[in-house]
N, C-alpha and C positions, 0 to 999 in steps of 0.2 A: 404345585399350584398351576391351573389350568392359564394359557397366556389369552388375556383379552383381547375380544373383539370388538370392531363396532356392530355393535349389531343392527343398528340403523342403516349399514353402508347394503346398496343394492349388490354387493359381490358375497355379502354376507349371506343373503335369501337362499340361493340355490341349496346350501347345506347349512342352513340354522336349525334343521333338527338332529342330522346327526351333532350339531356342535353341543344344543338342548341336553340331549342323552348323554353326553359328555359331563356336564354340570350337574343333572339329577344323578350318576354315580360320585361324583369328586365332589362338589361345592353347589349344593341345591340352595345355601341362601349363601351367592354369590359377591363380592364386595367390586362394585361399578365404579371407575373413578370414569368422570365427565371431562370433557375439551375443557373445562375452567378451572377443573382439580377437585371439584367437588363429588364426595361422593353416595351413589346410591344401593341399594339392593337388590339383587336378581333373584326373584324365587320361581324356580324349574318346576319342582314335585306337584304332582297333581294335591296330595294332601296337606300340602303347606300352602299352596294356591288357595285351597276351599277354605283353610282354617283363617287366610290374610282378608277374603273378601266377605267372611262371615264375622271377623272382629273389630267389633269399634273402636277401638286403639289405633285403628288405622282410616287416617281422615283421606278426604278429597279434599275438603279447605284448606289449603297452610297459614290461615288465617287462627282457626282451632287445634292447631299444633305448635306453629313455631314461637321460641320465646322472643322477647322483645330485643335483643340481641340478632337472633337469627333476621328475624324483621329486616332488619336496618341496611341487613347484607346481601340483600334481593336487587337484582339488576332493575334499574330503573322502569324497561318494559315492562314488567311484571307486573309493578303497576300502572304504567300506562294503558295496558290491554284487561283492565279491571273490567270492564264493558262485557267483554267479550266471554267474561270466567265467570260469569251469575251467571249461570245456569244450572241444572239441573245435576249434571254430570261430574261438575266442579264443586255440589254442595253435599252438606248433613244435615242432617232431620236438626230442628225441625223447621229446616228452609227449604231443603229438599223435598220433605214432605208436602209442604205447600204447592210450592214450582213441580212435580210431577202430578199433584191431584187435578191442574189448572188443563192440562192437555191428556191424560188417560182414556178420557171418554172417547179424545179420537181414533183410540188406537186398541180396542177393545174387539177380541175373537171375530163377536156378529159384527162390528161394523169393519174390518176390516175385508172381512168375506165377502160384504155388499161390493167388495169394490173388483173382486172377483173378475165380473163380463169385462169391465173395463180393462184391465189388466189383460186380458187374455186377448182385446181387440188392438191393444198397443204392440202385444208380440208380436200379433199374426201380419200389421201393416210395418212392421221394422222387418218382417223374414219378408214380406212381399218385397220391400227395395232390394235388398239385402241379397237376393235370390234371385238379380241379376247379375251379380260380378261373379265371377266361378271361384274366386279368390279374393278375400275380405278381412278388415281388422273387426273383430267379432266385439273388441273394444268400443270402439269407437259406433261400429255399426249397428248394436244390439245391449251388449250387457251395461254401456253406461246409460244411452237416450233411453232405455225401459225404464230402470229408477226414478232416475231425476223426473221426465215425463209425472210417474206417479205422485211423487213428493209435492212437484210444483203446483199440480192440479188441487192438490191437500190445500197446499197453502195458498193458493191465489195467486200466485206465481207467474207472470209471465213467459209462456214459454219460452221463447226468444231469449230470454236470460240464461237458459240452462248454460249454455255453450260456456259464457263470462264465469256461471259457478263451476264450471271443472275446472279453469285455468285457477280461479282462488283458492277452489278444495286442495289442488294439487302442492301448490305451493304453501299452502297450510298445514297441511298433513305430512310432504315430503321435508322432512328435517333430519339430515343426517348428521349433523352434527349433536343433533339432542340437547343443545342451550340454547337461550333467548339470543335478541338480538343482531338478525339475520334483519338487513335494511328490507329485502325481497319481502320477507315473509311478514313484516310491519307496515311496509306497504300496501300488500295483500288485506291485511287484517283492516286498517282504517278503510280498504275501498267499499270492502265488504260492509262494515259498520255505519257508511254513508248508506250505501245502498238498501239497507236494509232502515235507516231511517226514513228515507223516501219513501220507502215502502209502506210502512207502519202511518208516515202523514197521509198518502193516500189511501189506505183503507179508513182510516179514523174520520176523512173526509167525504168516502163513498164506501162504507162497510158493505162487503159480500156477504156468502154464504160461504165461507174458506176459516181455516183455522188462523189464522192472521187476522181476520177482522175478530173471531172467536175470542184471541189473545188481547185484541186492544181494546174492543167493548169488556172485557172482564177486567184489565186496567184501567177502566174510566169507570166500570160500577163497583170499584172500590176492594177488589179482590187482592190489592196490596203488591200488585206487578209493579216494581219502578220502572222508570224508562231503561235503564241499563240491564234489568231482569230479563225486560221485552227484549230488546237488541239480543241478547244471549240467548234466550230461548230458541228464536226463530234461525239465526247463526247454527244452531245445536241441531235444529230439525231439517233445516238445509242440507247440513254438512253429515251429519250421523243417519239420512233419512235416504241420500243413495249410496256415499262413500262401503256401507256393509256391504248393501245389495250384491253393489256393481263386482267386489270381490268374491263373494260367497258364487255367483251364475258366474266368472271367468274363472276362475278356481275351480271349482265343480264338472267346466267344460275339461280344463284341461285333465283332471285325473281321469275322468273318461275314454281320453282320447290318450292317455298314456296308459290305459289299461283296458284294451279292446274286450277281456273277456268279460270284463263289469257291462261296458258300454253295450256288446250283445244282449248282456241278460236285462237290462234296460229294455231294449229295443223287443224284447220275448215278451216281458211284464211290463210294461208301460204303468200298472199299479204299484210298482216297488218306487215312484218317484216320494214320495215321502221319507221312506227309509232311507231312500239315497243324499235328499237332502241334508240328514241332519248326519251323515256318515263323513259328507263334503264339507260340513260346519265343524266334527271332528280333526277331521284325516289333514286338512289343509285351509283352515279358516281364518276369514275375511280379517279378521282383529289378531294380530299377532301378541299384543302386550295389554293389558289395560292401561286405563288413564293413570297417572301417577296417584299413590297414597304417600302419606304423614305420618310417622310413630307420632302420637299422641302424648305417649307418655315413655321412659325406658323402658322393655321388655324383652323378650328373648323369645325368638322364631326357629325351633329344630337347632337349641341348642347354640344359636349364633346370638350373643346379646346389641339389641339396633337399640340409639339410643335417640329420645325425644327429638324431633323435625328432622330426623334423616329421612330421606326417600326412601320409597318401596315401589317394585314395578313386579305385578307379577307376569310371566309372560302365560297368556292363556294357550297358547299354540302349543309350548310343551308339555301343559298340564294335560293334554288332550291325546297325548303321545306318550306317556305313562304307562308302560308294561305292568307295573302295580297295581294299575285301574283298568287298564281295556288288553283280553288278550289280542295278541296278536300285532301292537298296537300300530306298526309302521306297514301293515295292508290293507289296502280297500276294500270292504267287502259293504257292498250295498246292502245286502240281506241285515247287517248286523243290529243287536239289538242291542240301543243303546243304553246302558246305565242313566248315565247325567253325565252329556260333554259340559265343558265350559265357555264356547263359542258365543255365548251373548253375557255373561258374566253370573252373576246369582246373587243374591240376598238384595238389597234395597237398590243396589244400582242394574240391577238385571234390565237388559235391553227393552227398552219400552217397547222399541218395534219390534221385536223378534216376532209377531203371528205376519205380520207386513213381511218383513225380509224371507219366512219362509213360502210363503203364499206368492211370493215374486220368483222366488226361486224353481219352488216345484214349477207352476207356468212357464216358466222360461227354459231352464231346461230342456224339461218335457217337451213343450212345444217344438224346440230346437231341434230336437234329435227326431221327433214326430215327421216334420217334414224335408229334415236334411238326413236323412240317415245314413249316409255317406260320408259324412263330415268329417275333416283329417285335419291333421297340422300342416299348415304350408310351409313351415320352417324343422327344422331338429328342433324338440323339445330341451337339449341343452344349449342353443341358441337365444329361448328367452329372457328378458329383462326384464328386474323388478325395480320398482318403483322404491327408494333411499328412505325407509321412514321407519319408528321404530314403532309408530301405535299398528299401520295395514302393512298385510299380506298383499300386495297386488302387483297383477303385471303392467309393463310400460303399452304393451299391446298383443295383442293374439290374433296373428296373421292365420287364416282357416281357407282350407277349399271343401267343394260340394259338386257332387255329379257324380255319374258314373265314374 
């Protein structure tokens, strides 16, 4: 029996694939006991991944799984952060279906492309600062203020706020422990759900042209948004709408930069930036796990029988790393053509944003290496640190120089 990791713990990142590949030979539907004793499932295979996220047995609600027993045995916050889990990502048809038809429109191929010039004038004045220090957190300097910038603009967002949303993204997302009630990250959660009230009474009271006023005028003309749906949503689009990005363009940079002969042929083809993108949503993508699933009902996954409200976590990162599905599957190869990664997920909860996050990516990138093409690690690449969480892939920062 293969010995347990956290896989949440930042010491974990550096080799959670070869630890993945370990699991998809020995124990592909893995048994997880939790810091509280509780436990869940780990599914490695690429084809038990596709089969967990394509079957309805397997909820986002635990409200539509667990019996009234299991109920009863839910940490207090679970329900207290009720608020926070209406949303989209946290539901099943046919509430989910509702709550993603209400914001789709804004996230649709053409209108995402409209936003194209704009995107491409955020890079070009982030490398303009940027392209004074010879030595820079590529973090903090470019791959997060690109996202959020976008997002906030989406939603009518105060700029100036962005900063406040990395410190609450951070401490929301970073859980290494992987159980409730962390006082930090409660506290996190209510500042945000203030904040995001204010925000909802100020558009309600001075409606823009932003998706936020979009959301509360469609909860006032009766579109069936409750207040706590609202709160959730906009939490969801916040938090889901750079947290990708920001990893998918730091990720991407770094395999480049740990693999010079990809990054040349980049720099030869400047048109292989699409390919490369979705090889970087592959090879080392932004989402490490999906959001947790429900058995629904008793069933039996490749032969392991999981029974009614036990957890399911697939990790999408190993399914992506599956020699059964992609040859070769532990090299970079920007040329490659991709079958179907799993990097924004598939069947009904497939990433809303995913034309967004890639349209951010290619520009960012590209641009990146367009005008830095010298661009290197200021540190050893086994010096990096990742960020303690079990849903993102991401680093704590990426220290870069540029010049001759």
């Amino acid at each position: 029996m293969l010995q347990q990791q956290n896989i949440a713990s930042a010491s974990f990142k550096p080799h959670a694939y070869a630890a993945y590949a370990r699991m998809r030979e020995s124990a592909p539907v893995y048994p997880y006991t939790l810091s509280n004793n509780e436990r869940m499932w780990i599914v490695t295979r690429y084809a038990d991944v596709l089969a967990v996220l394509k079957d309805d047995r397997f909820v986002k609600d635990y409200h539509n799984a667990l019996t009234p027993e299991q109920m009863a045995q839910l940490p207090e916050d679970a329900r207290t952060f009720e608020f926070i889990n209406r949303n989209m990502l946290f539901s099943d048809p046919p509430d989910h279906t509702r709550l993603r038809a209400l914001v789709s429109a804004a996230f649709t191929p053409r209108r995402i492309e409209e936003l194209r010039p704009r995107i491409q004038q955020i890079a070009d004045e982030l490398l303009d600062a940027a392209a004074h220090e010879p030595t820079f957190d590529l973090l903090g300097a470019y791959t997060f203020p690109l996202p959020i910038l976008v997002i906030s603009e989406m939603l009518g967002v105060p700029p100036q706020d962005r900063h406040q949303f990395r410190v609450w993204s951070n401490i929301v997302v970073n859980n290494e422990t992987m159980t409730p009630g962390d006082p930090q990250r409660q506290a996190a959660l209510m500042a945000f759900g203030r904040y995001i009230l204010e925000l909802v009474a100020r558009r309600r009271a001075q409606p823009g042209d932003d998706l936020v006023s979009a959301l509360v005028q469609g909860e006032d003309g009766g579109d069936k948004l409750s207040q706590n749906e609202l709160i959730a949503m906009i939490f969801l689009l916040i938090v889901a709408g750079h947290e990708t990005t920001v990893n998918l363009i730091a990720n991407g940079v770094l395999a480049l930069l740990t693999h010079p002969d990809q990054r040349d042929l980049l720099l030869r083809e400047p048109a292989l930036i699409k390919s490369a993108v979705e090889e970087f949503l592959r090879y080392d993508g932004p989402v490490e796990t999906s959001t947790m699933r429900f058995a629904r009902e008793d069933l039996v996954l490749n032969g392991q029988p999981i029974a009614r409200g036990e957890r399911v976590l697939v990790v999408l990162g190993s399914a992506d790393r599956d020699e059964a599905q992609f040859e070769r599957a532990d090299d970079l190869d920007i040329t490659r053509q991709i079958k179907q990664h799993l990097a924004f997920g598939l069947g009904i909860h497939y990433c809303l944003g995913a034309p967004l996050a890639r349209l951010e990516g290619q520009i960012a990138i590209g641009t990146l290496f367009a005008r830095m093409p010298n661009l290197r690690l200021a540190v050893p690449a086994e010096t990096l640190s990742y960020r303690p969480s079990m849903l993102v892939r991401g680093l704590e920062e990426l220290p870069v120089s540029h010049g001759a």
